[in-house]
N, C-alpha and C positions, 0 to 999 in steps of 0.2 A: 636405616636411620629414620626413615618416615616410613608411619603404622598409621593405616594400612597405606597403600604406595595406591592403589587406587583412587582412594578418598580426596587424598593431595594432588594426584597430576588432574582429577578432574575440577577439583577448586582452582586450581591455578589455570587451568585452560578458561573458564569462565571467567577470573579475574584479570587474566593478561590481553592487552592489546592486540588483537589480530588484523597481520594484514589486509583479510577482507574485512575493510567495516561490512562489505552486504551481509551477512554471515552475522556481526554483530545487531544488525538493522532488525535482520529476521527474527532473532534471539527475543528481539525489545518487544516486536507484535504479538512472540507467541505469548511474552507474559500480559501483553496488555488485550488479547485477548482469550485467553485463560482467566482472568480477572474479572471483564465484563462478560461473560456467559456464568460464571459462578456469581456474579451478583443478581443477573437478571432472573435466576434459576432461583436463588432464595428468597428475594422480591416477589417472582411470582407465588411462592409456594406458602410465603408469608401471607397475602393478600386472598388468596384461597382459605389459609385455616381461618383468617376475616371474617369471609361471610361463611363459613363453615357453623364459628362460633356462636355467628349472629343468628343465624337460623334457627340453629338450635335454641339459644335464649327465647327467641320470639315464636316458635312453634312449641315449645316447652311452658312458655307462661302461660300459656291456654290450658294447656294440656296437664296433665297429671305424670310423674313419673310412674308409680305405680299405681293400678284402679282394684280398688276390692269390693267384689258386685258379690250376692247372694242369688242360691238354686234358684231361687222363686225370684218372683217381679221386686219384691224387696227387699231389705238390709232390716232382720230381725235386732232388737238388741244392739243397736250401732254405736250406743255410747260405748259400751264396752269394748267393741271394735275398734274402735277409734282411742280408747287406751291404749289396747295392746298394740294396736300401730306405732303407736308414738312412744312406746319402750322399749319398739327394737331399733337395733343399731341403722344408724345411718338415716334415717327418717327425721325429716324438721318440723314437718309439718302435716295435719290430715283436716280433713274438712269431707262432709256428708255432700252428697248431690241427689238431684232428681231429675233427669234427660226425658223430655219428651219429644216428638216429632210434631209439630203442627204449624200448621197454615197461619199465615197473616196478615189479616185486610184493614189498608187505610186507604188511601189516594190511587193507589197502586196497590195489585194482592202482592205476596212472597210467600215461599216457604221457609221455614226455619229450625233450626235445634235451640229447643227451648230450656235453658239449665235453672234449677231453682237450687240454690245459694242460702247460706246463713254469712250475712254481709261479716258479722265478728268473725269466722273461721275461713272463710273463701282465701283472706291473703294470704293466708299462712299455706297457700297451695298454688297462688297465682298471681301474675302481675298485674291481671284487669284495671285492680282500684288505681295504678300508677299510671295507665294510658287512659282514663277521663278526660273527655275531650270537654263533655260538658257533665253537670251534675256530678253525683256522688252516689256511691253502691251502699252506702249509709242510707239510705230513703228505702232499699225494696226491704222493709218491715211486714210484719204478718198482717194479713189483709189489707196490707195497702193497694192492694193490687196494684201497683206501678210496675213498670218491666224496662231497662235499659237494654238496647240494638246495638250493636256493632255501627260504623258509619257508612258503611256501602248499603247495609242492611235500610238503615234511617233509609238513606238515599230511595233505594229502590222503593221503599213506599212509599217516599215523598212526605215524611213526619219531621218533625223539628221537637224538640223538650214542651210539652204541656198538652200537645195533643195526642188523641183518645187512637189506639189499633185495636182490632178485633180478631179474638185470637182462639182458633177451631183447633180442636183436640180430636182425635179420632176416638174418642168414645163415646157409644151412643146411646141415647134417652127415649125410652120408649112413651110416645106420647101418640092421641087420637088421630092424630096425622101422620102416625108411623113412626118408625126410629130417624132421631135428628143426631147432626153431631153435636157435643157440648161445647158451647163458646161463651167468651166469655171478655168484657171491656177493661182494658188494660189505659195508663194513662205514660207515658213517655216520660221519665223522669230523669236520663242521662244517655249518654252516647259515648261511648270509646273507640278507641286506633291503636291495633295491637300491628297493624302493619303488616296483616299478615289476608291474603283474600280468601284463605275460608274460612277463617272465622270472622273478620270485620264483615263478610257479607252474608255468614249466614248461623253468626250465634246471636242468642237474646237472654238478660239475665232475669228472673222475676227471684221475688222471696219461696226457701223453700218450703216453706206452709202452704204458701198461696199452691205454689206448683202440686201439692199433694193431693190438696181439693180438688183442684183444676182434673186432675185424671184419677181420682179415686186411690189414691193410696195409704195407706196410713204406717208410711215410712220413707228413709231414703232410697235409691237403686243402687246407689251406691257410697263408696267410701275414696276421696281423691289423696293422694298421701305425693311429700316431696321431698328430694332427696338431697344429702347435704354432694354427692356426686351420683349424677344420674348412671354411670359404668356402672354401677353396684345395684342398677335395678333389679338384674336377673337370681343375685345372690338373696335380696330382702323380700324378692316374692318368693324363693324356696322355705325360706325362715318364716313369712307369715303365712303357708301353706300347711304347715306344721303346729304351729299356733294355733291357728283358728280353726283348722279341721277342714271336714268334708262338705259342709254348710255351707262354704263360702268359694267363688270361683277369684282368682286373681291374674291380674297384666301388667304385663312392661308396657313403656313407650315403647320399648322394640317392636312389641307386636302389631301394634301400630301406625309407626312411623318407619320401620325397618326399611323399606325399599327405599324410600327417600334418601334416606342418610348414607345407606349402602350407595348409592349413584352417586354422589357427592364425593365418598371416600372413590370410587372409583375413578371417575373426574381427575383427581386430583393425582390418582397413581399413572393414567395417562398421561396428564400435563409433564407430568415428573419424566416420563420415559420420553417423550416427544421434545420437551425443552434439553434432557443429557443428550441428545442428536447435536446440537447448537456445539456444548462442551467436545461434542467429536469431532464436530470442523475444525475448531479452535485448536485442536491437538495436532489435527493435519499439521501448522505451518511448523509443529515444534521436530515433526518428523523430518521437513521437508528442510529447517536448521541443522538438523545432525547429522544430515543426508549430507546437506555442502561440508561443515565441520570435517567431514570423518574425508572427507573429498582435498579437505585442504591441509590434512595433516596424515597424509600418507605416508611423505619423509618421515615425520616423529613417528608415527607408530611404527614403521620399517625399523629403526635405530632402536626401538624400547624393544622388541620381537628379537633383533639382535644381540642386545643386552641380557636377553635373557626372562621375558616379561612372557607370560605364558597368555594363550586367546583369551581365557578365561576374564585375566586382569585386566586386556584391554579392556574387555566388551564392560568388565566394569566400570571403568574411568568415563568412557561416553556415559553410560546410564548413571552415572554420578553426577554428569550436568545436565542431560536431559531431565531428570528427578527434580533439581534442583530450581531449572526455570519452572516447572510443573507447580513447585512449592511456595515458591515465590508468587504468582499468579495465586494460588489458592487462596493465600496468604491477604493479596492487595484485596480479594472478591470476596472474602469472607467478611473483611472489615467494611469497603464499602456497600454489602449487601444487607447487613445489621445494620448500620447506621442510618441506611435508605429507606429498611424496610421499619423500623422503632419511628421515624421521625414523615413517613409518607403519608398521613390524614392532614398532618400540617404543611408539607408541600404544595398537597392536591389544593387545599384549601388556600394558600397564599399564589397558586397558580392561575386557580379562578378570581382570585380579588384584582390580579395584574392584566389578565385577559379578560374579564366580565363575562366568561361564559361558566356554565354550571354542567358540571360534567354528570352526575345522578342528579337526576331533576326531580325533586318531592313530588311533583305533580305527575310525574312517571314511572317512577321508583320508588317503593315503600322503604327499601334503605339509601337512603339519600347522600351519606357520607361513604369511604372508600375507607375498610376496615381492614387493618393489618394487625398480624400474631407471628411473632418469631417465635419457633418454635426451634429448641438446641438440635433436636433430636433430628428437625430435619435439616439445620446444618450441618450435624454430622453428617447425613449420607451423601449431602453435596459433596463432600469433603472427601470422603470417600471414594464416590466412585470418579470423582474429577483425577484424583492419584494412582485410583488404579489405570484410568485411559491414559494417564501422562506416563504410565511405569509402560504399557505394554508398548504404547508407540514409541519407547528408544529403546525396547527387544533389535528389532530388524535391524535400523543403523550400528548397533553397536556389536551386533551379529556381523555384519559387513565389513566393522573396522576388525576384528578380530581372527577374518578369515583373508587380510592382509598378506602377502608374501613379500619378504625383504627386500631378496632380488630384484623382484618385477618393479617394487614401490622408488628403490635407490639404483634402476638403469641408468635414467635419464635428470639424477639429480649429479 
């Protein structure tokens, strides 16, 4: 009459009153903590792709996703390069550069990487002009000689906007007193916070003209190009390899920043295996329910075995409500760990308004907020491997109930 006969006596074992409430007690924790380990688990995982994401934004707005440099010290013909950049697929933006390496003396020396810029094409590769702290990348003009620092960079030489740095090139001037390096007075026209400390401490921008003077070139070194998804770096550097010929060398961020991101991504597949440990405790108590269960219904399974109910069915009827508290907890932890994790910048943030303490302190942390990304995909494998831990741990008990003998079960009933 009832299909399947499993499905039902295990529904109804879970909805009917048993005489051991502990047994129901137990039942209650394993979902409520099945629920809180699969929230805490997406929460965390969420808050990781956070500052995953942010990294990347803020080491990518400096950075170029792809770089297209030439054999020689220069970028022959860059206009044309910088077309053909910017009509293949997936490319938003390109803009020329000039990278020098030199020395910098105001109050304080430094060293620095010196990038010379065309201020109209620079954003179309980088978020600089958006973290001006002071000034504007509108002023490095051609021989204006001005150069905007990073702010740790300001710092270390002790400059503020209108004062004069002096800025050593390693290329050198054969004069009566031998070879000097060329240097040259630069006047401080803006200061940026990319929030990031190698480059807030040790980029500086000038015009690129000026920068070609400055070290004798009479071109860019390269060509910065940005990508409408940085994943497609490696495929648009085969395509402008093609392109552009044998003239020109080209790079990903990956080859640059690879290790980085790799450690991160790893990071994050440990936290994942270290926090499902959590989800495997949590399954203990669902075992140590069906352990009592199968314990307090010896009788009934004796009489169903009698009946005619083969192991097989029983062992299915227990793991039809072991499954089922498993489902339920997924269920409650799925919802409250999306909910927690979409709406936890503005927790954190109403938590510190209620306690007055600041939990990433700007003055200590360049990312000063706590940033969360729910990400489905990694709900899914919550979800996943939470049902498969919840499937195999009512394997045993229901193994147990099934290898029942009537006899032995209905002696002493």
């Amino acid at each position: 009459m009832f299909r399947p006969l499993e499905l039902f006596i295990g529904l109804r074992y879970t909805r009917a009153k048993r005489r051991n409430q502990f047994i129901s007690f137990i039942s209650t924790v394993s979902i409520v903590c099945i629920a809180i380990s699969v929230t805490a688990l997406i929460t965390v995982m969420s808050v990781m792709n956070g500052f995953d994401s942010e990294l990347r934004n803020r080491i990518l707005g400096a950075v170029s996703h792809v770089t297209v440099s030439g054999i020689d010290e220069t970028v022959q013909n860059w206009q044309n390069a910088v077309k053909t950049a910017e009509s293949t697929r997936h490319v938003r933006g390109a803009a020329p550069y000039v990278e020098i390496q030199a020395f910098l003396q105001a109050r304080r020396p430094s060293g620095a990487l010196i990038r010379g810029v065309l201020p109209s094409m620079e954003p179309n590769v980088s978020d600089i002009d958006r973290h001006m702290v002071e000034g504007k990348m509108s002023d490095l003009t051609d021989r204006s000689w001005k150069i905007v620092l990073g702010r740790e960079l300001a710092l270390t030489l002790g400059v503020q906007v209108g004062d004069k740095v002096t800025v050593v090139v390693p290329q050198f001037t054969a004069t009566p007193m031998g070879a000097v390096p060329k240097l040259r007075s630069f006047t401080v026209s803006g200061i940026f916070e990319l929030g990031m400390q190698e480059y807030d401490a040790n980029l500086a921008l000038i015009s690129m003209q000026d920068a070609e003077r400055l070290n004798g070139f009479d071109g860019p070194t390269g060509i910065r190009l940005k990508l409408d998804d940085m994943r497609e770096a490696w495929p648009v550097a085969q395509e402008l390899v093609n392109k552009l010929g044998q003239s020109y060398r080209v790079e990903t961020w990956m080859d640059t920043h690879a290790n980085f991101f790799r450690a991160i991504d790893m990071e994050k597949k440990v936290m994942f295996i270290i926090l499902s440990l959590i989800i495997l405790v949590a399954v203990i108590n669902l075992i140590s329910m069906l352990m009592m269960l199968v314990t307090d219904k010896q009788a009934d399974i004796a009489i169903l075995r009698t009946l005619g109910s083969t192991p097989r069915s029983i062992m299915g009827m227990f793991m039809v409500q072991g499954v089922l508290v498993g489902v339920v907890g997924i269920a409650f932890g799925v919802l409250l760990g999306a909910v927690l994790s979409l709406n936890l910048p503005a927790l954190v943030k109403w938590i510190e308004h209620i306690t007055g303490q600041t939990f990433l302190s700007p003055d200590v942390y360049y990312i000063s907020e706590l940033p969360s990304q729910l990400l489905w995909s990694d709900v899914g494998w919550v979800v996943l491997v939470t049902f498969a831990f919840s499937l195999l741990a009512t394997l045993y008990p229901a193994w147990r109930a099934s290898r029942t003998q009537p006899a032995q079960a209905l002696r002493y009933e």
